[in-house]
N, C-alpha and C positions, 0 to 999 in steps of 0.2 A: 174129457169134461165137456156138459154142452154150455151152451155163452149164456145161457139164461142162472145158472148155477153160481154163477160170480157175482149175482147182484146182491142186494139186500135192498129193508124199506128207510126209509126215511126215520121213520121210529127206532129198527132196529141197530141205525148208526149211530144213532143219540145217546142207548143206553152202550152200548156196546165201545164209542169213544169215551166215555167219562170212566167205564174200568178201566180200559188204558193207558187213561191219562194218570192213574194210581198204581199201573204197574210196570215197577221203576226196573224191576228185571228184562222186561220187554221194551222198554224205553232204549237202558245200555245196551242190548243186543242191536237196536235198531240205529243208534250211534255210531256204532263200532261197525258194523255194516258199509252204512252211508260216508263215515269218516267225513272228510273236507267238502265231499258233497251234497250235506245236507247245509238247504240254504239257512241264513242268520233269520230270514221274516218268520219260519216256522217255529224257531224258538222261545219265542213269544207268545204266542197263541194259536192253538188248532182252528183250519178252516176250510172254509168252503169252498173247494176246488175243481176252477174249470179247466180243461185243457183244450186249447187251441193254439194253432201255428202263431196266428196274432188276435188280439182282441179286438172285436169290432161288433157295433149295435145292430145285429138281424134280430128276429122272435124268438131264433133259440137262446141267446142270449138274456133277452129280456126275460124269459120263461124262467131260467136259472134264477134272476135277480127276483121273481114272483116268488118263487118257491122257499127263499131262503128264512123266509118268517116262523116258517117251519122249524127250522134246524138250529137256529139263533146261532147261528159260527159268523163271522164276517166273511167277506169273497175277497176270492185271491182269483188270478187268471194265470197258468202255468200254460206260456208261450213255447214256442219251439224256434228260433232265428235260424235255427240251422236248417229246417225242415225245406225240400226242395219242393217248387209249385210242380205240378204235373196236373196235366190237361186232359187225364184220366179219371182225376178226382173230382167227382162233381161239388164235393164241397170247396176246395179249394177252387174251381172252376168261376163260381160265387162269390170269390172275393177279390176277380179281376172283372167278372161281369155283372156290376149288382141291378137285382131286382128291386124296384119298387111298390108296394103296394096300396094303392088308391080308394083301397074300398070296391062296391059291389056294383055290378052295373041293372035294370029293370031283370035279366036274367038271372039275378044271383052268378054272376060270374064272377069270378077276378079282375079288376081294373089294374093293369101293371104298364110298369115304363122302365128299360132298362138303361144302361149307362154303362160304358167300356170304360175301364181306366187302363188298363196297362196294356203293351204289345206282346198277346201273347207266343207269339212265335220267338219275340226276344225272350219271353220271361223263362219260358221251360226249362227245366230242371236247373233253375236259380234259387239257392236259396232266398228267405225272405228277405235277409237283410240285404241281400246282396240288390234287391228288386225295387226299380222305381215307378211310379206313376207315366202316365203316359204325356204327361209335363215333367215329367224331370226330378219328380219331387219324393220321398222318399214315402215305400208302399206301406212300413209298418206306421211309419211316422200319420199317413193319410186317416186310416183305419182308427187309431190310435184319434187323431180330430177329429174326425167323427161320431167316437163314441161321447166323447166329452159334449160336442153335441146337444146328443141324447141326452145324457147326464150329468150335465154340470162338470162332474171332476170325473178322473181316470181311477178306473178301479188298481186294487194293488195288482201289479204283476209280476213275474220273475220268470228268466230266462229258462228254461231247464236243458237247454242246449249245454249247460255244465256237465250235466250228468254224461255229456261224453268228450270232455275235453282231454281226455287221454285216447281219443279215437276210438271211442267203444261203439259197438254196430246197437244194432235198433233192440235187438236182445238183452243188452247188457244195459242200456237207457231205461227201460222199463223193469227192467226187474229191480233197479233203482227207487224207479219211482212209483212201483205198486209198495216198497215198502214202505216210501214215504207217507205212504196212504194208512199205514198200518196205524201210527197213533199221531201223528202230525195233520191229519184233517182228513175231510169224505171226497171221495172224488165224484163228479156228477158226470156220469157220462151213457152216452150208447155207443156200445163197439158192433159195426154189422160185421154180418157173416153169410148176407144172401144175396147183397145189391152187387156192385160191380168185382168181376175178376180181381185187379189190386187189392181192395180192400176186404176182401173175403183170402186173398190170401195173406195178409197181413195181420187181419185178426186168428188167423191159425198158425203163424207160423214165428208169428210175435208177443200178440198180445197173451193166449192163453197158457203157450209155456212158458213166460213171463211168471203171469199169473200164480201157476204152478209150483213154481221155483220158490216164490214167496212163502204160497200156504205149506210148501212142505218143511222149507228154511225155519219159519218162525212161527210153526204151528195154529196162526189167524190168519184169519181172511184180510185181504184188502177191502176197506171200506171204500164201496162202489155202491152207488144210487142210481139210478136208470136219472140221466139228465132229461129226457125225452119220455111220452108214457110209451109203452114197446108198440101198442097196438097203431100208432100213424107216427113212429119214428122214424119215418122214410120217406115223409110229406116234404116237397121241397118248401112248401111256404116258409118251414123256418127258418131257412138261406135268405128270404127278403127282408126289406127292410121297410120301416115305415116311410109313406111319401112325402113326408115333409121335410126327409133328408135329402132329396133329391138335391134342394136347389144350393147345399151346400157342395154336394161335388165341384163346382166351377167355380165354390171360393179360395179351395186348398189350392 
């Protein structure tokens, strides 16, 4: 399968969640699936789903929250606690070393200023929660002040490190959570598959027979939206953050 084949539009998750959400034969299958691992917030309302290890205010994020007037679901952010930092990840790399960004300088350049928070030679392959600041202070909890920030309050979040509290490896977490994506809300996301070695073999050796598993299991696709447009979803800018956050780092 190639990774561009898993997406749909924005439009087409709209029409495509409200049949769904009226087909209670796919709903039970998707129940009995999920069992005790589908969370309590989903039963409520379908939504608009971001995934990331923790939540925190860069432009990719804000983009999400731009986008969402589109698709009128509300946002949820589907965390990973469990998920281990590695210093091969240039996104996760970005959330111990944030960028700033200042605006343009007579050049049209980028005006940036960056900010270390964590030690990352302690941090490597720690999980998040396990991970503090480079004060002492707790990294999701930082992140997590931050955003609020930005935005007044914390968007809704939930663990989905659930999805493997019986020790299930990164296969059996996703194929979880692509079904949750099935009529429980659209997940907005970019999976690469050409930038660094890790993540290029993760998204083949995880995400698409994930993927796979789902469409063959329960005859739908996962509702998947390109979070990113694909054509500069590889721009680091959307790892920075606006510069007026800077001068909160030194209050946490």
């Amino acid at each position: 399968m190639n990774l561009d084949e898993i997406y749909i539009t924005i439009e087409e998750a709209k029409k495509e969640l409200v049949k769904r959400q009226k087909d209670l034969n796919l709903i039970r299958k998707v129940e009995e699936f999920l069992g005790e691992s589908l969370p309590d917030i989903f039963k409520k309302e379908p939504r608009a789903i971001l995934s990331r290890g923790v939540l925190t205010p860069n432009y990719e994020t804000n983009y999400f929250l731009d986008v969402l007037d589109l698709i009128e679901l509300r946002p949820i952010c589907a965390e990973f606690h469990s998920d281990k930092f590695c210093c091969q990840n240039k996104d996760k790399v970005h959330l111990g070393k944030l960028v700033f960004l200042h605006g343009l300088n007579k050049k049209n350049e980028h005006v940036t200023t960056k900010k270390i928070i964590i030690d990352f030679t302690y941090s490597e392959k720690k999980s998040y929660k396990e991970m503090n600041t480079i004060k002492d202070k707790s990294f999701i909890e930082f992140h997590h002040f931050l955003y609020k920030k930005q935005y007044k309050e914390l968007m809704d979040v939930f663990d989905f490190s659930l999805f493997k509290k019986n020790g299930e490896n990164a296969l059996e977490v996703y194929k979880k959570f692509f079904s949750l994506c099935l009529v429980y809300g659209v997940l907005f996301e970019n999976f690469i598959a050409k930038d660094t070695e890790h993540e290029k073999r993760f998204t083949e050796d995880v995400v698409l027979p994930a993927y796979e598993f789902v469409l063959d299991k329960f005859k739908k696709k996962p509702l998947i939206v390109p979070l990113l447009p694909l054509k500069n979803e590889e721009k680091e800018v959307w790892m920075w953050y606006p510069g007026h956050l800077e001068k909160e780092v030194d209050i946490f």
